[in-house]
C-alpha positions as CSV (number, residue, x, y, z in Angstrom):
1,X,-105.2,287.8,-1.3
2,X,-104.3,286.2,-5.1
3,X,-100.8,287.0,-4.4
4,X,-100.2,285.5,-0.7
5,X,-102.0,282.7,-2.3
6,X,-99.8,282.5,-5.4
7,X,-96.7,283.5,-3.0
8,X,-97.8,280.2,-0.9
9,X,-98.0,277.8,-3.7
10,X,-94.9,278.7,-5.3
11,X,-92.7,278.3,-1.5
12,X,-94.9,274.6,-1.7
13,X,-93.6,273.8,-5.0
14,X,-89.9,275.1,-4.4
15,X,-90.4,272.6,-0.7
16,X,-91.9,269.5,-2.6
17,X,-90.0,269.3,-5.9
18,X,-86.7,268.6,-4.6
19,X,-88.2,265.6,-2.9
20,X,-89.9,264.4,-6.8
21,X,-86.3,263.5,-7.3
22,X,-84.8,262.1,-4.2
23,X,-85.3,258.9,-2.3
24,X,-84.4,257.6,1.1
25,X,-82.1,255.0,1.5
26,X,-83.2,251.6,2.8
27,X,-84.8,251.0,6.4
28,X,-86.7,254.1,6.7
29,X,-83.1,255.9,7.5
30,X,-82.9,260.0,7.0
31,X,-80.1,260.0,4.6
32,X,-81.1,261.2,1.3
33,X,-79.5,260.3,-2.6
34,X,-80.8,261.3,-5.9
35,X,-82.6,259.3,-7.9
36,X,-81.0,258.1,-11.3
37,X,-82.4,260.2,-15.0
38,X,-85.3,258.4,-16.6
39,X,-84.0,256.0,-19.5
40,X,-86.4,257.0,-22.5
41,X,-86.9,253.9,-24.7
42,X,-88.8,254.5,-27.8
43,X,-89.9,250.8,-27.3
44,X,-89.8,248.1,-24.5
45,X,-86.2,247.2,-24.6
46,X,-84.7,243.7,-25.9
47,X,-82.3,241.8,-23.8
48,X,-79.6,239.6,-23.9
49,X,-78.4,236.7,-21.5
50,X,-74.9,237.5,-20.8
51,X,-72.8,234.0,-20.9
52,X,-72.3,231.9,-18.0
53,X,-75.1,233.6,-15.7
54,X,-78.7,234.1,-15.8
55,X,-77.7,237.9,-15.7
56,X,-79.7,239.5,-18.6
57,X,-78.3,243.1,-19.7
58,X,-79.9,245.3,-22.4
59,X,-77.0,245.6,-24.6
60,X,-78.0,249.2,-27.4
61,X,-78.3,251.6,-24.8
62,X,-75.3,253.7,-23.2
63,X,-75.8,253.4,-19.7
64,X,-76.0,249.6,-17.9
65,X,-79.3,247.8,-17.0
66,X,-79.6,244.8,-16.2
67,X,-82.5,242.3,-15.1
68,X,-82.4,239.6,-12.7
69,X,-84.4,237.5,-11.1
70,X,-87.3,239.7,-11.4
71,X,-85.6,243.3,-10.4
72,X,-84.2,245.5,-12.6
73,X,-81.0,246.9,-12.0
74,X,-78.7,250.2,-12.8
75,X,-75.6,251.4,-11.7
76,X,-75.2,255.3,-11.4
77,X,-73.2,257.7,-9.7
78,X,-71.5,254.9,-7.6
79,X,-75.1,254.2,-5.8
80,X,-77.5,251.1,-7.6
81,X,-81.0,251.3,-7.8
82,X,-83.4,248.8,-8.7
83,X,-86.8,248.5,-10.0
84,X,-89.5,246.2,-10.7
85,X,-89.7,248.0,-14.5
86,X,-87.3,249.1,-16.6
87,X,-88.1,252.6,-17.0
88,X,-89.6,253.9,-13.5
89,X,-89.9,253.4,-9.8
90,X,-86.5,253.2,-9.0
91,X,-85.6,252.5,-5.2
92,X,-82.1,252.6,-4.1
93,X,-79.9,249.8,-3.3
94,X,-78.1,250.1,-0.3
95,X,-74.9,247.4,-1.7
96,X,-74.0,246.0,-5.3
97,X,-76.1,243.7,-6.2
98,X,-74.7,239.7,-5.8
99,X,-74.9,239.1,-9.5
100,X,-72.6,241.7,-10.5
101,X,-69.6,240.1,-10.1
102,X,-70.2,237.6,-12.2
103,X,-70.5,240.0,-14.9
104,X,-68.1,240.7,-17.0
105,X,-67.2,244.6,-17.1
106,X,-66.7,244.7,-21.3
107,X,-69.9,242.4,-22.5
108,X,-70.8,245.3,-24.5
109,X,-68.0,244.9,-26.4
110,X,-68.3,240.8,-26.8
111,X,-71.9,241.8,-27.7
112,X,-71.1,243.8,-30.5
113,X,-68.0,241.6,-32.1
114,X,-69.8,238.3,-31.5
115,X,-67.6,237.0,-29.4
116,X,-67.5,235.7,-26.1
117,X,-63.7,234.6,-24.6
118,X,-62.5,234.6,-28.2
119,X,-65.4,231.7,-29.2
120,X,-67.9,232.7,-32.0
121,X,-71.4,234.1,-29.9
122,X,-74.3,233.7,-31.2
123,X,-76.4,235.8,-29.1
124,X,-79.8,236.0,-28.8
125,X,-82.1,239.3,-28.5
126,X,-85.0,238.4,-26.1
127,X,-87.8,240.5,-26.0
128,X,-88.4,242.0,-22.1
129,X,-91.7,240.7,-21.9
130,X,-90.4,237.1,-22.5
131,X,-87.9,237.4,-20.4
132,X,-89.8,238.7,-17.6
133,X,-92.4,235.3,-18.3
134,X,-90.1,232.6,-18.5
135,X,-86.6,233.9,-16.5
136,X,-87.5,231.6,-13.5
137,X,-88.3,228.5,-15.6
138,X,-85.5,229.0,-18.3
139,X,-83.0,229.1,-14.7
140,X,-84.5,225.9,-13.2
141,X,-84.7,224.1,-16.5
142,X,-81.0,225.0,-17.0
143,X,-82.1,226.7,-20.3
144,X,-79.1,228.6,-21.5
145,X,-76.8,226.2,-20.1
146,X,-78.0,223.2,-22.5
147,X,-77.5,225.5,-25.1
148,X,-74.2,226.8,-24.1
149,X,-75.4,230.6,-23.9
150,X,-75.3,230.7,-27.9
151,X,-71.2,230.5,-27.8
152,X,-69.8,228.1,-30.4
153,X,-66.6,226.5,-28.6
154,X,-63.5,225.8,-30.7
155,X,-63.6,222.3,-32.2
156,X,-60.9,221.4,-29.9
157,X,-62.3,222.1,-26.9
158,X,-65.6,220.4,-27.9
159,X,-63.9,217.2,-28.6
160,X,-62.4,217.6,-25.4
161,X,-65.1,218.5,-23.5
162,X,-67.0,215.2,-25.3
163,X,-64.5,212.9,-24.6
164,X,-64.6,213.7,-21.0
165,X,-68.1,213.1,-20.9
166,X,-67.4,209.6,-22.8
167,X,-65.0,208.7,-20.4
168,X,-67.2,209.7,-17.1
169,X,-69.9,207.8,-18.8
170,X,-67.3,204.4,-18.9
171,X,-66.6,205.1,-15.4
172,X,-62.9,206.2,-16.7
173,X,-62.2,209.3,-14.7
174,X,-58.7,210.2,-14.5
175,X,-59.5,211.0,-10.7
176,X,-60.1,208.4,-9.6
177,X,-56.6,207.4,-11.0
178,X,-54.3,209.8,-9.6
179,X,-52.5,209.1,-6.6
């Protein structure tokens, strides 16, 4: 009796594991696709807002993540998943995500040389938690915008960028000019 019992369990578990790591694609379908590995962070992770987007990536880990407005994203295997944490209950993602075009495929790099399209980037580690808080507001507000996403432009194209907004403000817009 112990061993039909033990027999039974163990064709249950070889039946139900397979499906611990598998998940159904959108809309109740019957295809099925793995489910990306865990991502094992020895603390929550810290973020950065990639420049020119309210696209935040977590920039000291191998694999892309990203968060945006309130999901969490990750490419793998040519498939995305998304989350509502960072490090479980990933759901697959039938398409690529809107934002990602918008993001630039080396911002790792730019991340690590302080650079962003050759300008000096002063960029700013953001705890998840706070991001997670104040994403919303700091994208209404036009947070990183008014502070230029922490990239220092070249003198030049400051006093450019300054004397258009002088001119505008005198109601000289070479616009209106041009025939």
């Amino acid at each position: 009796m112990k061993k039909l019992l033990f027999g039974t369990m163990l064709l249950v578990l070889v039946l139900v594991l397979p499906d611990v790591t598998m998940g159904m694609a959108g809309g109740g379908g019957s295809v099925r696709v793995p489910l990306p590995p865990a991502i094992v962070f020895s603390a929550p992770p810290q973020l950065v807002v990639i420049p020119e987007t309210y696209v935040y990536g977590v920039p000291d880990i191998d694999v892309d993540l990203f968060f945006y407005q309130g999901w969490w994203w990750r490419p793998w295997e040519g498939r995305w998943y998304r989350s509502q944490n960072y490090n479980s209950g990933w759901g697959y993602y039938q398409r690529t995500p809107s934002f990602y075009g918008s993001v630039p495929s080396g911002w790792k790099n730019d991340y690590r040389n302080r650079r962003w399209k050759r300008q000096q980037w002063d960029r700013q580690r953001i705890p998840y938690q706070e991001v997670q808080r104040n994403h919303r507001g700091w994208e209404k507000d036009k947070h990183w915008e008014k502070n230029n996403w922490g990239v220092h432009q070249d003198r030049r194209d400051r006093d450019r960028r300054d004397e258009d907004r002088r001119d505008q403000g005198r109601g000289n817009d070479d616009r209106g000019n041009r025939r």
